[in-house]
N, C-alpha and C positions, 0 to 999 in steps of 0.2 A: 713074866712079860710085862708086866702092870709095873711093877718094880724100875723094871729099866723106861720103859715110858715115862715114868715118874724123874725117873734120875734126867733122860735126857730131854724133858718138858724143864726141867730144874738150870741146866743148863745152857741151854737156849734163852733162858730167862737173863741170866746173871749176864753171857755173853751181849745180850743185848742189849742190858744194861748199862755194861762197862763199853761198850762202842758211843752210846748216849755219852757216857760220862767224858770217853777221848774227844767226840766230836766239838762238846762244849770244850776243853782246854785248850783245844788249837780254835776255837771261831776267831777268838780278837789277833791271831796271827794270821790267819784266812782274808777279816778284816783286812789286817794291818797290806800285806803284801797287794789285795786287791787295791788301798787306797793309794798305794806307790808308783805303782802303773798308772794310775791315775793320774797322778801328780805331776809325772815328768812328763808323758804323755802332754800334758797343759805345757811345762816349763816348755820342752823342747819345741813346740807349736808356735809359742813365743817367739822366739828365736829365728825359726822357721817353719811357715805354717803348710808347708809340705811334708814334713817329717810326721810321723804317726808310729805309737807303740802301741802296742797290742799283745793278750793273750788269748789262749783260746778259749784256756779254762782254768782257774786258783782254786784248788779243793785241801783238804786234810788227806795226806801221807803218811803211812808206815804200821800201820792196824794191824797187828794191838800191839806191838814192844816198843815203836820209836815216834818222834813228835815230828812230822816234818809237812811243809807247805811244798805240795808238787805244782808246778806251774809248768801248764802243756803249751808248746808252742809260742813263746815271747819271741816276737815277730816287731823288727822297725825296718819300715821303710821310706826310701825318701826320692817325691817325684819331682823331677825336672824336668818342665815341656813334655815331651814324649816318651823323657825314659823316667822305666824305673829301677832301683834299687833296692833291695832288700837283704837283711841278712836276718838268720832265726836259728835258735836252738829245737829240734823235738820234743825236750823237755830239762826241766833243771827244779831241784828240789832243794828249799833252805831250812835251816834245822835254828833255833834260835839256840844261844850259846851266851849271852849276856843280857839278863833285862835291862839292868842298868843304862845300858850304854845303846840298849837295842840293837845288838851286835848279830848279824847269823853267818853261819858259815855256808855255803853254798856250793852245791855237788850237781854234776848238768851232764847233760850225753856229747859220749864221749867223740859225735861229729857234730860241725856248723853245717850250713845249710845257706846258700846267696844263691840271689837270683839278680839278673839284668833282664828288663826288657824293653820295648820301644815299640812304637806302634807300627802296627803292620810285618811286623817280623816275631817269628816263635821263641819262646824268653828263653835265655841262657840260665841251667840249673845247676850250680855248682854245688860240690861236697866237699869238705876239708876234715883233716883228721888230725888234729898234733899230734907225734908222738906224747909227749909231756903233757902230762895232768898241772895245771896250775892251780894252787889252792884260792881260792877268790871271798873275799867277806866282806857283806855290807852291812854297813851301821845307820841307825837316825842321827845320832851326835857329830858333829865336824868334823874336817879335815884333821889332820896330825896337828898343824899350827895352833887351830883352836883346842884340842882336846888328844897329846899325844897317844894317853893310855898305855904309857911303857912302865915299867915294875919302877915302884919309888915316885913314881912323878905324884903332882897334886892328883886326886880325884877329882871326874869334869863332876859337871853336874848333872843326875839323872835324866832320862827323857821319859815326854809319856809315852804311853804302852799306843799309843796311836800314831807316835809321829813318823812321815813315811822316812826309808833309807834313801836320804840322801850323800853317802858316799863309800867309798869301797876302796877295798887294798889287794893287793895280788902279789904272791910269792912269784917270784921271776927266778927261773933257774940260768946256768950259765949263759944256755945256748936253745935254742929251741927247733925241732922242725917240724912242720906241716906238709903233707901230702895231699896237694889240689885235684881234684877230680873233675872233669867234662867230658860227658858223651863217651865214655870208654877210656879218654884221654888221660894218663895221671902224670905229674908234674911234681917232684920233692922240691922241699927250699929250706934254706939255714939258715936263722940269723944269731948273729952273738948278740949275748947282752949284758948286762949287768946283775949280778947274782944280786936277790933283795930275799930275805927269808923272814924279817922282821915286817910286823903289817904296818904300812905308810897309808895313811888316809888322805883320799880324795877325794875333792866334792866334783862328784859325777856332773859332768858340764852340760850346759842348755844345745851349744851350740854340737849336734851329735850326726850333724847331713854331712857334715865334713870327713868323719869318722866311716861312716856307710860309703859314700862315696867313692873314699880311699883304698877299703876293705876290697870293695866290691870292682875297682880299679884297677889295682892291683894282680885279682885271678886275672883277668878279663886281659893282660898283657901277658900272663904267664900263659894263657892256653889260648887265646883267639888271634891275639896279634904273636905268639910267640917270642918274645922275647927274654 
């Protein structure tokens, strides 16, 4: 009995050891994501000082085989007058995949989440589901113009391990649908598009009330006003 106390007082030890050792590897990526949110959060304010991002919570992901930043609840909404807007993920986890370039790949659940409300009326909660997973990767280094990063091109120039992601690329498949949900109510929609499998970089724009608004616009004709 002393024996196996031993073993597992032994292991307990090392285990908690090596949780120390993962939580230090991912801090400056815990950092890094916490100062990103940050950041647009400011940019997008700029622009319009109604818009607000937010999370709920940036912790270290995937203990003990994989390296990944989980971030609960990234929530932006945007008020006008009485109403408001919102869209949010439950959660979405980035895994870094390039220092160089501070590249990550980014894996998120598999529904959205929008809300409309307005004063004096109970808020409208939407759920959307795409069929289709779109692969999605944010970088701290430029748009594709500044810094392609396709096989043979020059090499950009590093970035530091602090600088937030400002842009991102998404695999587009042909066609995509989403299945909207209110109050019991569900609604499918199609859209074609342009197949893109190679990653184009964008610099994730300031101006992002436009974007929620349209989002959130959009349900809100497909299941309120039915159209």
């Amino acid at each position: 009995m002393k024996k196996l106390l031993t073993i597992f007082a032994l292991l307990l030890i090392l285990t908690t050891a090596y949780y120390g050792v993962w939580r230090t590897m991912l801090a400056d990526d815990v950092a890094r994501i916490e100062a990103t949110i940050a950041y647009h959060n400011t940019e997008f304010r700029k622009a319009n000082r109604w818009v607000t991002l937010k999370a709920d919570s940036v912790t270290a992901s995937g203990f003990p085989f994989r390296a990944r930043v989980m971030v609960k609840r990234p929530t932006m909404t945007f008020v006008w007058g009485e109403e408001t807007y919102g869209v949010s993920l439950p959660w979405a986890e980035l895994s870094l995949s390039d220092a160089a370039s501070g590249t990550y790949a980014v894996t998120y659940s598999p529904t959205v989440e929008a809300v409309y409300a307005k004063s004096g009326q109970g808020p409208e909660e939407y759920i959307v589901t795409p069929r289709e997973t779109l692969a999605v990767l944010l970088r701290a280094q430029g748009d594709s113009r500044q810094c392609s990063g396709f096989p043979g091109a020059a090499r950009c120039a590093e970035v530091p391990a602090d600088a937030p992601l400002i842009s991102y690329a998404v695999q587009l498949p042909s066609s995509l649908t989403i299945t909207m949900e209110l109050n019991g109510k569900a609604k499918d929609a199609s859209f074609k598009m342009i197949a893109l499998n190679m990653p184009i970089y964008q610099k994730i724009p300031a101006e992002m009330d436009h974007a929620v608004h349209l989002f959130v616009g959009v349900l809100r004709e497909a299941l309120v006003f039915q159209k």
